[in-house]
C-alpha distance (Angstrom), angle and dihedral (degrees) to the residues before:
residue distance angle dihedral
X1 . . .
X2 3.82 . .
X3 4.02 92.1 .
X4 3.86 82.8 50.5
X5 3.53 105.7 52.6
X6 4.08 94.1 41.2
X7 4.17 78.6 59.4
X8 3.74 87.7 55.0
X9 3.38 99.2 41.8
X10 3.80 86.9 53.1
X11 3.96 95.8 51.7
X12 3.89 80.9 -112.8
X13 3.91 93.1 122.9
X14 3.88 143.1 20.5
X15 4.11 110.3 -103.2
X16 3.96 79.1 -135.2
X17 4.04 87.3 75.9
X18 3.67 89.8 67.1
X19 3.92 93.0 88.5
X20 3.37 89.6 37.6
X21 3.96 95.9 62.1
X22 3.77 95.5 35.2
X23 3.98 81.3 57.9
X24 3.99 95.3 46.6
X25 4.19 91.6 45.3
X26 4.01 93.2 56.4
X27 3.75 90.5 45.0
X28 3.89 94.0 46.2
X29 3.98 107.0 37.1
X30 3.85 122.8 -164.7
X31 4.06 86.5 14.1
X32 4.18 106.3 130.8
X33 3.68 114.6 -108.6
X34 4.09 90.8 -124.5
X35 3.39 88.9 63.5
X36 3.65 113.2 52.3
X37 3.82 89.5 42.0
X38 3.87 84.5 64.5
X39 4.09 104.9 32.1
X40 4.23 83.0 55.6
X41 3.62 94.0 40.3
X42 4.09 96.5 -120.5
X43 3.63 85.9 140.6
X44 4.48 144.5 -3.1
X45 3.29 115.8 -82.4
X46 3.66 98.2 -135.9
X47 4.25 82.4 55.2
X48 3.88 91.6 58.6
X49 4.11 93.8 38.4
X50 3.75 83.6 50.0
X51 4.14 94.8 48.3
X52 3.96 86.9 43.5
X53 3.84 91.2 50.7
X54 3.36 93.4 57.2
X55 3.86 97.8 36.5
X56 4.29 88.5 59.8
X57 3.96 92.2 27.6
X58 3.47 87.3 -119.3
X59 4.28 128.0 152.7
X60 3.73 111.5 -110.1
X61 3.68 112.5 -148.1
X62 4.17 146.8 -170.2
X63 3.78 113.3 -114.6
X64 3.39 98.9 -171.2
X65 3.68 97.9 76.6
X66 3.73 104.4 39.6
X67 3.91 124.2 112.5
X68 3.56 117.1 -163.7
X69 3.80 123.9 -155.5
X70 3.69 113.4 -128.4
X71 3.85 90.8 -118.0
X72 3.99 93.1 74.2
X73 4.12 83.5 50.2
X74 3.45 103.3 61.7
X75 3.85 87.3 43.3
X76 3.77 104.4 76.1
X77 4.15 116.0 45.3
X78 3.33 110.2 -103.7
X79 4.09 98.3 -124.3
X80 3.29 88.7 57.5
X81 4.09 89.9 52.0
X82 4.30 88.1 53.8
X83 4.02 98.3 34.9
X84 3.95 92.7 54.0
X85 3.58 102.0 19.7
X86 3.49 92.8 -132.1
X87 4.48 111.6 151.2
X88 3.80 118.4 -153.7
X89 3.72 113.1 -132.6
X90 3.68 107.3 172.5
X91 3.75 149.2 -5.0
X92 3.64 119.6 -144.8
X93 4.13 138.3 157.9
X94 3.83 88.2 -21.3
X95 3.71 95.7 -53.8
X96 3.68 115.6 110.8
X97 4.45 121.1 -155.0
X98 3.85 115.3 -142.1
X99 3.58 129.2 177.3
X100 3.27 122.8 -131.3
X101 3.77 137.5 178.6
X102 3.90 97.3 -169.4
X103 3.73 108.2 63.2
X104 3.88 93.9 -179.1
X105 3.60 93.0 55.5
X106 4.10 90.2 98.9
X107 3.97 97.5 159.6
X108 3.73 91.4 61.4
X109 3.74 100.8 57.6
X110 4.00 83.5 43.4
X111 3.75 97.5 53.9
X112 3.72 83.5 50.2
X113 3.69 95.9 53.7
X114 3.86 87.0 48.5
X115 3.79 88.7 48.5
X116 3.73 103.0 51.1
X117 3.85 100.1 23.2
X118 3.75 84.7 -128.0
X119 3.70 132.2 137.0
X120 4.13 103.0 -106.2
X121 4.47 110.1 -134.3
X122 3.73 96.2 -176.7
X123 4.07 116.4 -155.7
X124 3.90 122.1 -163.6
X125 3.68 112.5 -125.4
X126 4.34 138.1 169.2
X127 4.13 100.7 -85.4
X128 3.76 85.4 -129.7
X129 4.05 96.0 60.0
X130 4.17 89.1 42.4
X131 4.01 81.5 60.8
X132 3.58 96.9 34.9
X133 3.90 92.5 50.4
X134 3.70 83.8 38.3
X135 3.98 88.3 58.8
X136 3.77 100.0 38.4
X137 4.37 85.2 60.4
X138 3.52 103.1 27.2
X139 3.67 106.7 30.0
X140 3.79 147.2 -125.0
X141 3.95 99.6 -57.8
X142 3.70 92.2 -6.1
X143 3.73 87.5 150.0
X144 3.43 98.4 51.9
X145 4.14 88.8 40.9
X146 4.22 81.6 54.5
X147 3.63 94.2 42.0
X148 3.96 86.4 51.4
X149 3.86 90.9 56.9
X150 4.04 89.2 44.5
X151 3.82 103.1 43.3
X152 3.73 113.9 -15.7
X153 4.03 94.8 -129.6
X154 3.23 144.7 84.8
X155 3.78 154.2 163.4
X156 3.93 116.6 -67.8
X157 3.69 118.3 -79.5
X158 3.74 120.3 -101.0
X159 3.82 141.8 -159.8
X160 4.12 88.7 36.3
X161 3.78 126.8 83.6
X162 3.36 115.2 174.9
X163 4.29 116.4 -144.6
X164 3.20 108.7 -135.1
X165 3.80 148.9 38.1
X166 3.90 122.6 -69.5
X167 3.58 122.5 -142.2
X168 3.70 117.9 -165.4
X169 3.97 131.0 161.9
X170 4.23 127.6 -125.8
X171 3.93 88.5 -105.9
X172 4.05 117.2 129.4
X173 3.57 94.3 -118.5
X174 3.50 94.7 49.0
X175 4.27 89.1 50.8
X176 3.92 89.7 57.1
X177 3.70 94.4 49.6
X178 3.80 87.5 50.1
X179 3.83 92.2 48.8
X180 3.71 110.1 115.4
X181 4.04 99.6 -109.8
X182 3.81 93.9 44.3
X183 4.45 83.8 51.1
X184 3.79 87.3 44.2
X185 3.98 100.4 40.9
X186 4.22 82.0 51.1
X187 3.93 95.3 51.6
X188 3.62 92.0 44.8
X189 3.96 89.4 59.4
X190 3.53 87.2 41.4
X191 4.18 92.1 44.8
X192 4.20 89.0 48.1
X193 4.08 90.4 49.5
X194 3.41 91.3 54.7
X195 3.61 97.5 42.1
X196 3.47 94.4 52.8
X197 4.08 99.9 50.8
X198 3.43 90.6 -110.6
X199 4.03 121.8 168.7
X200 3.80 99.0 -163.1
X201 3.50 142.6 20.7
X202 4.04 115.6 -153.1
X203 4.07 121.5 -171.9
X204 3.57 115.1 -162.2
X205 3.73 119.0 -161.0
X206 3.99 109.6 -158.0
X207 3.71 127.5 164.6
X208 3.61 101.7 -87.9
X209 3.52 104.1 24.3
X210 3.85 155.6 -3.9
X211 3.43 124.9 -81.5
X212 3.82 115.7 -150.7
X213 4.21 116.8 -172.6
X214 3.61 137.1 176.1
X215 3.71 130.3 -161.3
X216 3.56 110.4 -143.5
X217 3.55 124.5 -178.9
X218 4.32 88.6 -13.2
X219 3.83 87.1 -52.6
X220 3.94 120.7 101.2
X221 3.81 118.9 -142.3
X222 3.76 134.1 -171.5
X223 3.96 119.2 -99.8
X224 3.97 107.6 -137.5
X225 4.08 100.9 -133.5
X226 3.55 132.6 165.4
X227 4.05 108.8 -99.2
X228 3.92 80.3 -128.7
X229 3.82 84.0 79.9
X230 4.15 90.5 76.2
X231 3.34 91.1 71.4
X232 3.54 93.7 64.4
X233 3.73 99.7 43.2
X234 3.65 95.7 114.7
X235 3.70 94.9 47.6
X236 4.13 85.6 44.9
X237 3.53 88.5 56.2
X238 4.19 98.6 42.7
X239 3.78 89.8 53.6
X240 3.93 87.3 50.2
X241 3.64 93.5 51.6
X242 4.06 93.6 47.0
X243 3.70 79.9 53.4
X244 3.58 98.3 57.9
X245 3.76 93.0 37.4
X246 4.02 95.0 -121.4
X247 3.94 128.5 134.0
X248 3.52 114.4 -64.5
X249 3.55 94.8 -166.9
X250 3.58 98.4 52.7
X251 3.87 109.2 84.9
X252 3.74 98.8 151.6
X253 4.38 100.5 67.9
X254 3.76 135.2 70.3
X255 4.69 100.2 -108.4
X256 3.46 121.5 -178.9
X257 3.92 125.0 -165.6
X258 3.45 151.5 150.2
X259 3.79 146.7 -105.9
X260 3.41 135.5 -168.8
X261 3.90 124.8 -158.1
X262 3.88 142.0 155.6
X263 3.70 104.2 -131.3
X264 4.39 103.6 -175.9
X265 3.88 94.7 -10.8
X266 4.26 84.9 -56.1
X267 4.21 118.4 122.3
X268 3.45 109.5 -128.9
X269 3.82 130.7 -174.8
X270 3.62 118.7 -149.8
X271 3.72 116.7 -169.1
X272 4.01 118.7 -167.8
X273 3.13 135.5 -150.6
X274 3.83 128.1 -176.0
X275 3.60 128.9 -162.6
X276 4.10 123.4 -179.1
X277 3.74 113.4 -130.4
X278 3.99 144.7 165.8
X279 3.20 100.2 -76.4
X280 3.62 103.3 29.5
X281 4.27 135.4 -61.1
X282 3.46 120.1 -35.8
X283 4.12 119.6 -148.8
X284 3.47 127.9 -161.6
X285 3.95 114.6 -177.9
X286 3.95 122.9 -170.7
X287 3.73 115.0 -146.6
X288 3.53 117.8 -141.5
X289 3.52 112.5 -163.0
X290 3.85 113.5 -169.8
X291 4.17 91.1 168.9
X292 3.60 74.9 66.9
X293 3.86 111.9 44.9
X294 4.23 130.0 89.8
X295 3.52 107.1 -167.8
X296 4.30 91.5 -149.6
X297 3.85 126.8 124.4
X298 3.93 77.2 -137.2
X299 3.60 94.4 66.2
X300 3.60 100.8 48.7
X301 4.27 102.5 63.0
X302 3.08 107.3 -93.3
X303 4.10 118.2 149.6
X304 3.71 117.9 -139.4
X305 3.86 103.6 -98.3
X306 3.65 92.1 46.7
X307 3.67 86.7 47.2
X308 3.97 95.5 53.0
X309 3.84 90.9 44.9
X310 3.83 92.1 59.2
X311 3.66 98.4 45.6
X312 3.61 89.8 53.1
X313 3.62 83.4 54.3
X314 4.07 94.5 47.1
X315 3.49 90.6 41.9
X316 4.04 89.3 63.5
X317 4.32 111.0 113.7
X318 3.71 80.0 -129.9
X319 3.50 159.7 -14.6
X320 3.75 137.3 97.7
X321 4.08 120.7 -62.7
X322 3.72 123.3 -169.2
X323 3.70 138.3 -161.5
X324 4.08 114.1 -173.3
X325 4.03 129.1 -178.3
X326 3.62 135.8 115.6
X327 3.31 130.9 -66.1
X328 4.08 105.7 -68.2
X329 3.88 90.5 21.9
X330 4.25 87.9 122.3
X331 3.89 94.8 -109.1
X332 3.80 94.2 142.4
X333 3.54 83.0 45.7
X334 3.74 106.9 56.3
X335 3.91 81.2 37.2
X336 3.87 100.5 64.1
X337 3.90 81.7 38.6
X338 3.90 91.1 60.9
X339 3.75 94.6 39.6
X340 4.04 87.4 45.5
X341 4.22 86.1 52.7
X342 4.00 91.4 56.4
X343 3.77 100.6 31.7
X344 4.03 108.6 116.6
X345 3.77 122.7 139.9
X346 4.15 91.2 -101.1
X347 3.95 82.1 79.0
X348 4.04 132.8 57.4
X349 3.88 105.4 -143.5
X350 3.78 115.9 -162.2
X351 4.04 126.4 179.4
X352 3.94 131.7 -167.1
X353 3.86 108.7 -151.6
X354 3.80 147.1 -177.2
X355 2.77 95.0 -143.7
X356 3.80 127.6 -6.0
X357 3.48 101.5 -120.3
X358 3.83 103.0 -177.3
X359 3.51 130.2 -0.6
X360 3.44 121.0 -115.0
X361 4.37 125.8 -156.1
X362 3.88 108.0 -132.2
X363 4.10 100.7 27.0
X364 3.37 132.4 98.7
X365 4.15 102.8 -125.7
X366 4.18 120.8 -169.1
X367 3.86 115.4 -180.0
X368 3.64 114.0 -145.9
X369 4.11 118.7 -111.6
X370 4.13 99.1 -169.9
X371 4.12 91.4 174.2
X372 4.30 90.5 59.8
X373 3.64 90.0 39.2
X374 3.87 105.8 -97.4
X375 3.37 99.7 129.7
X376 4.38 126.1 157.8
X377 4.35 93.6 -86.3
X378 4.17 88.8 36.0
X379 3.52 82.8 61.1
X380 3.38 102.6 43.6
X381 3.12 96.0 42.7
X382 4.17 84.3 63.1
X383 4.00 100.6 38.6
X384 3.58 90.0 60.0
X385 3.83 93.3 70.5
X386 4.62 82.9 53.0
X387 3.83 89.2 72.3
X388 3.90 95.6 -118.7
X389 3.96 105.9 178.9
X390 3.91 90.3 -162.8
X391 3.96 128.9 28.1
X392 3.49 143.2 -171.8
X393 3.63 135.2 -156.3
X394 3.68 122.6 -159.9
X395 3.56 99.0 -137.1
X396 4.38 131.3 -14.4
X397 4.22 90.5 -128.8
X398 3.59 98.7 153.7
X399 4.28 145.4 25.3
X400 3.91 91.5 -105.1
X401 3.49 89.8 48.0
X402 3.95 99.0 48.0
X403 4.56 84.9 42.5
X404 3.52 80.3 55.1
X405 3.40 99.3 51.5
X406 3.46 100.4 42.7
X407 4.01 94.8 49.5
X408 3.82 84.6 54.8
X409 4.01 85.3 55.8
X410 3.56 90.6 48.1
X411 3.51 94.7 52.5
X412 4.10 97.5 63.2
X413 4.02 94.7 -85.8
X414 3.50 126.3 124.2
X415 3.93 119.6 -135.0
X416 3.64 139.8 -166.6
X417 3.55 125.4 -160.1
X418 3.67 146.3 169.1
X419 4.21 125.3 -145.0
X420 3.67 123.2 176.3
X421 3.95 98.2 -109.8
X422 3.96 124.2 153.6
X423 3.84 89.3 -131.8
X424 4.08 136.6 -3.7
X425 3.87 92.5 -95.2
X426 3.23 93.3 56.5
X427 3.88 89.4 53.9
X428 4.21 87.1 80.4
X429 3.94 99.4 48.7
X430 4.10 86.1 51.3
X431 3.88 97.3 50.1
X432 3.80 84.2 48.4
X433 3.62 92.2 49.9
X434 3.41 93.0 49.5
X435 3.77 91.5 66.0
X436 3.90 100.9 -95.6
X437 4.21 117.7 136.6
X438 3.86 112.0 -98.3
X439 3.88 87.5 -133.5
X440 3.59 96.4 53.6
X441 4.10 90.5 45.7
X442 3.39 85.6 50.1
X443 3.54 98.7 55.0
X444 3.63 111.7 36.7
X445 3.76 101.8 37.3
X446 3.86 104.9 91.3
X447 4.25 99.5 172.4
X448 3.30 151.7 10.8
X449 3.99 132.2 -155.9
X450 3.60 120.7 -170.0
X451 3.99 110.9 -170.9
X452 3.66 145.9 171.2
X453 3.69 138.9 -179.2
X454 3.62 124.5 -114.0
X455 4.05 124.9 173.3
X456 3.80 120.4 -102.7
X457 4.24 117.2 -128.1
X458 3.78 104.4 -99.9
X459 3.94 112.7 -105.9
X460 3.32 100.0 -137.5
X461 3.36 94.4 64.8
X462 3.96 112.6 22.4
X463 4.05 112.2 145.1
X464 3.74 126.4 -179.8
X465 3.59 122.9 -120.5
X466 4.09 144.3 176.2
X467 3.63 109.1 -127.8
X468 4.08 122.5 -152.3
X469 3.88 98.6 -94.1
X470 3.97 84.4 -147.0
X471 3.78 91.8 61.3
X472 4.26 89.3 52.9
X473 3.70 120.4 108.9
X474 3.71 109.2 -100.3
X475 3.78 89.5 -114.1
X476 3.88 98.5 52.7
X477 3.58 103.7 124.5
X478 4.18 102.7 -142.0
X479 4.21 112.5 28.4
X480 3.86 89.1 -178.1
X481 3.82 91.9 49.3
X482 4.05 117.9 121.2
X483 3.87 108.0 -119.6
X484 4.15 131.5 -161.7
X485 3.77 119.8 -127.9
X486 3.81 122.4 -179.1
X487 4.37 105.5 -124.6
X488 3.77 92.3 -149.6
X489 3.82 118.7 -101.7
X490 4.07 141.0 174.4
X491 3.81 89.2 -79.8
X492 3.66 98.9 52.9
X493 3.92 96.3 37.0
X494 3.76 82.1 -116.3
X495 3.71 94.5 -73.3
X496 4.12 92.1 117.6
X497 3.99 90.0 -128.5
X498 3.64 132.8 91.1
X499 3.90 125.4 171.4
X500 3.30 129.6 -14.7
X501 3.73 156.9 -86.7
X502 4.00 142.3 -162.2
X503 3.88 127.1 -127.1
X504 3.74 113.9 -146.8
X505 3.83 131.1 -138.9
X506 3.70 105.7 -179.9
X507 4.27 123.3 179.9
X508 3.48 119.3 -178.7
X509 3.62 116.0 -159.6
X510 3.72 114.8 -112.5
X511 3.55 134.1 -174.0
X512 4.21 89.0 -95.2
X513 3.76 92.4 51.0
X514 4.07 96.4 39.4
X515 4.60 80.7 59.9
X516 3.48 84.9 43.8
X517 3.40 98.8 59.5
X518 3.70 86.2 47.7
X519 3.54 95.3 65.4
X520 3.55 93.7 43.3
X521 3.83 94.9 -118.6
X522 3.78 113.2 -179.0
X523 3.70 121.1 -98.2
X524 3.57 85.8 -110.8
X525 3.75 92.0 70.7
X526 3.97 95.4 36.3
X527 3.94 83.7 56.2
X528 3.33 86.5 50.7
X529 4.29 100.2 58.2
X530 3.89 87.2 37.5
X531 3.71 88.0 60.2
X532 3.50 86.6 47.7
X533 3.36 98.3 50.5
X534 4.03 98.6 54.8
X535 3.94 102.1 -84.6
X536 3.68 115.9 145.6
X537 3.68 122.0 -135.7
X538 3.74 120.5 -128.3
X539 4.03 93.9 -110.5
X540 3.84 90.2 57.5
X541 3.32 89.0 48.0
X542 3.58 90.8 58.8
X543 3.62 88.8 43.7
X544 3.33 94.9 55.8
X545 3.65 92.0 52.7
X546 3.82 88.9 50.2
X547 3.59 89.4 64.5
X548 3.62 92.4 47.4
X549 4.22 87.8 59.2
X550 3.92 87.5 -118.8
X551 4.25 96.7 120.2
X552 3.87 124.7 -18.0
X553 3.65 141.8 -118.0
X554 3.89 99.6 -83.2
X555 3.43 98.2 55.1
X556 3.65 89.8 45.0
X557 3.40 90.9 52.8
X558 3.69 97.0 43.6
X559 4.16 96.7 58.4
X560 4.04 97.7 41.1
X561 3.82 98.0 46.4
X562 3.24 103.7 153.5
X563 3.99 102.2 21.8
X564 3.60 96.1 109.2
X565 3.46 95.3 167.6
């Protein structure tokens, strides 16, 4: 308990943690001191780094500004780098710098002084920068990617268990994507994704090498990998494939499929999709994380007026309800969030998807099957006779869908679905294009919300600025306002955001708009009235929420280009 009581000596940590820690070492045995204390929050990490410093004399330094030359890489072997965790950081006069976030791990720094016949300067750094930096140089499974080249095995993959059965054939290329590297190299992409909140995973093949990317937070960034890893594209690709339970054979079609894996004791839902190109096939996988996901209109950004117009609107016995965006605006999201807000066990609640993207207790969920016939109207068509009192349709992507749809609302249901309109005034002019009666447009639809995403400032390092009024968008309500800003720390990966939030465009339909539609009036002019009548655009929604210190003008500015309004 040394470490411990230097901590509470320096007003570092609450005496109370004693227990705690005594508890946590005789449930985790061999596990360093330093490190539960921080993993369980007893005490800061930059506290304990600074106690340990000073304990083994040793420099403690900042990772996330260090550049290191590619000299001091190829110096140390790279298994040694990933067994120990040790990063190199610079080579001079004979003496090589490593940092290290285990200071009582003594054999490492001396089987790298035997290794590179160089004098060892350890530094103290956060564990998670060592692996970060260790990442950023080496890459995301670099040492299975090396240990590929070397040997082509290796241990068993942890942290990812996959949920169901895999069915794979006796061909050669299905043996190498089954070899242990290839299944542990694949997890370890999969394991990182995860780790890092990220919504999609995109692999590029290109003539020299493979491109990994992950979208995080709506914005896709580069994976550092070795450019070993082209080499094993095909087998890459295989073991994906096997995963997802499509065609292995078949390299010349579009497949799409699913997996389903635990990664940490958290569900996720993978769903693949594979597209042939040039220079080989191309995979994008969505991860749906349910671990992750509160179904609440709460959780998704909305402010309080917006939030008491809509659940006037849900609250409605029936009619037609909207929401419209791009693809990865968070439709389905603020959907099951409104259906979630109403459910009780008064009401039957029954939705037609493609696909079912989470699972939700207390509704009745069908997943769509267009190649036997059970397409979005088929099934409507059949629910109808289940006496559901609300519905909702995945998505309005065709006439017979929409007639479907709006008979159902006709018929004393409510119904909730999503069409891929710029804004919610436009949401009228494309049901009317599609071939739907003005009238009956008119009359049954009770609401639209237009939404997008934008990302949130990180907490952990939110600061509050003045910003040159003469550099403000024109429409920015307040130029002498004080705004937030995230600086960039470890927890963001210095980009200043983390998570994020929606931005709300919510029309009710009035008695102007319902005549309106009627007279097919452009959405121009419906725009127009519902401006008039109080509704608030999407970019003053995300001013408002600038104000509020929620996201900030940038990324504001960057997702309604063009709404001026």
């Amino acid at each position: 308990m040394q470490l411990a009581q230097r901590l509470i000596q320096q007003g570092k940590m609450a005496e109370a943690n004693l227990r705690r820690l005594a508890d946590l070492q005789a449930a985790h045995t061999g596990r360093p001191q330093h490190e539960l204390l921080v993993e369980h929050g007893l005490a800061k990490e930059e506290d304990v780094l600074a106690v340990l410093a000073e304990e083994f004399g040793m420099e403690v330094m900042d990772l996330t500004k260090v550049t290191v030359e590619p000299d001091t890489l190829r110096s140390v072997p790279i298994k040694l780098v990933h067994r120990h965790t040790l990063m190199p950081l610079s080579r001079q006069n004979g003496t090589l710098t490593v940092a290290t976030g285990d200071p009582f791990n003594v054999y490492a720094l001396d089987e790298l002084q035997t290794l590179t016949g160089l004098a060892v300067r350890p530094v103290l750094a956060s564990p998670r920068e060592v692996a970060r930096l260790i990442k950023t140089h080496f890459g995301v499974g670099g040492d299975t990617v090396t240990q590929l080249v070397q040997e082509r095995q290796a241990a068993a993959a942890d942290g990812v268990e996959l949920l169901q059965d895999l069915e794979a054939d006796d061909s050669e290329v299905a043996k190498q994507a089954q070899e242990a590297s290839v299944v542990k190299l694949v997890n370890q992409l999969l394991l990182e994704a995860a780790n890092e909140r990220a919504s999609d995973i995109h692999i590029e093949p290109e003539e020299n090498q493979l491109r990994i990317r992950y979208r995080i937070d709506g914005i896709l960034t580069t994976q550092k990998l070795p450019p070993e890893i082209a080499r094993f594209q095909s087998a890459i690709i295989t073991r994906l494939k096997i995963m997802a339970r499509l065609n292995i054979a078949e390299k010349r079609l579009p497949q799409d499929g699913r997996i389903k894996m635990r990664v940490n004791n958290r569900e996720i839902d993978v769903r693949v999709s594979i597209i042939p190109m040039i220079h080989g096939e191309g995979i994008v996988m969505r991860l749906l994380d349910k671990g992750r996901m509160v179904f609440n209109l709460s959780s998704v950004g909305m402010l309080p007026d917006t939030y008491a117009q809509f659940r006037k609107v849900i609250d409605r016995p029936h009619g037609i309800v909207l929401v419209t965006g791009p693809t990865g605006s968070g439709k389905s999201t603020t959907l099951y969030s409104a259906l979630n807000e109403i459910k009780c066990d008064a009401d039957k609640i029954i939705t037609v998807e493609d696909p079912v993207e989470y699972q939700q207790p207390g509704i009745s969920q069908i997943q769509v099957h267009a190649k036997i016939g059970l397409t979005f109207a088929a099934c409507l068509r059949s629910i109808l006779r289940h006496d559901p009192d609300v519905i909702l349709i995945g998505e309005m992507r065709d006439l017979e869908t929409a007639e479907s749809a709006i008979q159902a609302s006709l018929t004393g249901h409510l119904v909730f679905s999503t069409l891929h309109t710029n804004d919610a005034p436009s949401a009228f002019t494309r049901l009317i294009e599609m071939g739907i009666e003005p009238f009956l447009v008119s009359s049954t639809v009770e609401g639209v919300m237009a939404q997008r995403l934008v990302r949130t400032i990180c907490p952990e390092c939110k600061e509050q600025y003045r910003h040159d009024p003469l550099e403000l968008p024109d429409d920015f309500p307040d130029k002498e306002a004080l705004l937030w800003r995230g600086r960039g720390c470890r927890a963001c990966h210095d980009s200043g955001y983390r998570g994020r939030a929606g931005i709300f465009e919510l029309m009710i339909t009035g008695e102007a708009i319902r005549e309106m539609c009627v007279q097919r009036m452009n959405a121009s002019a419906i725009r127009k009235q519902a401006l008039q009548e109080g509704m608030i655009t999407l970019r003053r929604d995300g001013w408002r929420k600038v104000l509020q210190g929620m996201t900030t003008i940038e990324e504001v500015a960057r997702v309604t280009a063009g709404d001026m309004s």
